[in-house]
Structure formats: structure tokens, C-alpha cells
N, C-alpha and C positions, 0 to 999 in steps of 0.2 A: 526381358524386363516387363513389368505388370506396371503399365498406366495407371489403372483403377488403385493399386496398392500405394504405388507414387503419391498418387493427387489425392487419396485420404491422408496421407501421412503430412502433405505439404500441407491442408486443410487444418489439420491437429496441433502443426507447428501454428499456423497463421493465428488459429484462435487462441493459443499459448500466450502468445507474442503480445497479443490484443489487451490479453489480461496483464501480462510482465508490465509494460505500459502503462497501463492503469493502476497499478500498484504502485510504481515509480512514481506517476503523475503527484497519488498520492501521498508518499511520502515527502514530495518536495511540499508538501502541503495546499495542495489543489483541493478545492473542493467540486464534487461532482452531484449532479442532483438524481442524475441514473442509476440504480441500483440494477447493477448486472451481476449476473451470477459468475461467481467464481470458476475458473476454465476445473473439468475435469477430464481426463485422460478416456478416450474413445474406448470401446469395448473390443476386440476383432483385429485390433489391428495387423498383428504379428509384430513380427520385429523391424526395428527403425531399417530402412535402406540407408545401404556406406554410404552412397551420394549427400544425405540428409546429415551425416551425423556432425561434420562439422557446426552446422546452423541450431541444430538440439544442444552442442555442448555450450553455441554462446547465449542460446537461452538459458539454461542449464547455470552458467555466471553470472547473468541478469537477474537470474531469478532466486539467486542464493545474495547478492550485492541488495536486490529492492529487499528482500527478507529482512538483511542487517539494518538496512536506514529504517523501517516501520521500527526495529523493536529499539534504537536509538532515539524514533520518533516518540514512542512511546513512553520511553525513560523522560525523555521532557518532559513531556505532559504530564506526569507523574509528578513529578516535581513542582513543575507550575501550580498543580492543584492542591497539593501538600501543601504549599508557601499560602494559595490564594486563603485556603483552610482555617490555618493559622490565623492570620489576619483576620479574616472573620469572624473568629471563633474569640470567645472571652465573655466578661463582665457582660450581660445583654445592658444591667442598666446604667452600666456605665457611658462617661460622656463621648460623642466621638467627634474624632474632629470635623469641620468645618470650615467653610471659606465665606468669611460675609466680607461683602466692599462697601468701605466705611466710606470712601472718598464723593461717595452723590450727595 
């Protein structure tokens, strides 16, 4: 067994994981003010070790589930901004409403 091979691979998973997270975070609508860079896939590595592979396939579900809720997240948003669109869009000189309190 290759340590060095092992603890890059664990390393790869780790920083995978960090981003799966982060994505989740923000699909549940977290806002983050860090701009990190998107995980990419090490160069070298060879192939995943058996030991690993369970933990790659449940990132592997993680990271296909955070996928579906952004593009679910996104469908919102789309919609929201359609609707908001609308609404704001028309007559410019026409009247809009307003709220005055007549009762002082």
C-alpha cells in the first residue's frame, strides 16, 4: 500500500467535500462573501484506491443532489425575476400606486 497515494487521494476527496458543502450551503441559500475557487480534480493521481471508493461515490450523490437543488434554485429565481419584471415594466407615465396616511 502507497501512503503518499492514499493521503493525495484522501486530500482530493477532502477538498471535493469542502466544495460539495459550499455548494449545498448555497443552494439552501447561504450567502458567502469568499469567493473560492471551484474544487478541480488533481492531475497524477492514478486511480481512486478500493478503500476510498465508498466515500467518492457518496460524494459522487452529494454532488449530483447539490447540482439538482442550484438548477431548482435557479428556476426560482427566474421566475421571481420574470414576475418582479412584469410588475415593473409598463406605462412609465402612468400612475402608481401609493400609500399616504391620511389619519395625522
Amino acid at each position: 500500500m502507497n501512503v503518499e497515494w492514499h493521503a493525495a487521494w484522501r486530500a482530493a476527496l477532502d477538498a471535493m467535500e469542502a466544495d460539495v458543502a459550499r455548494i449545498e450551503r448555497l443552494a439552501r441559500g447561504a450567502q458567502e462573501d469568499d469567493e473560492q475557487e471551484p474544487w478541480t480534480p488533481p492531475a497524477g493521481l492514478g486511480p481512486l484506491p478500493p478503500e476510498l471508493k465508498a466515500r467518492a461515490e457518496e460524494l459522487l450523490a452529494r454532488q449530483q443532489a447539490a447540482t439538482h437543488d442550484v438548477a431548482v434554485a435557479l428556476g426560482h429565481n427566474r421566475r421571481h425575476a420574470a414576475f418582479a419584471a412584469r410588475v415593473e415594466s409598463g406605462d412609465p407615465g402612468a400612475p402608481r400606486p401609493g400609500y399616504i396616511d391620511h389619519a395625522a
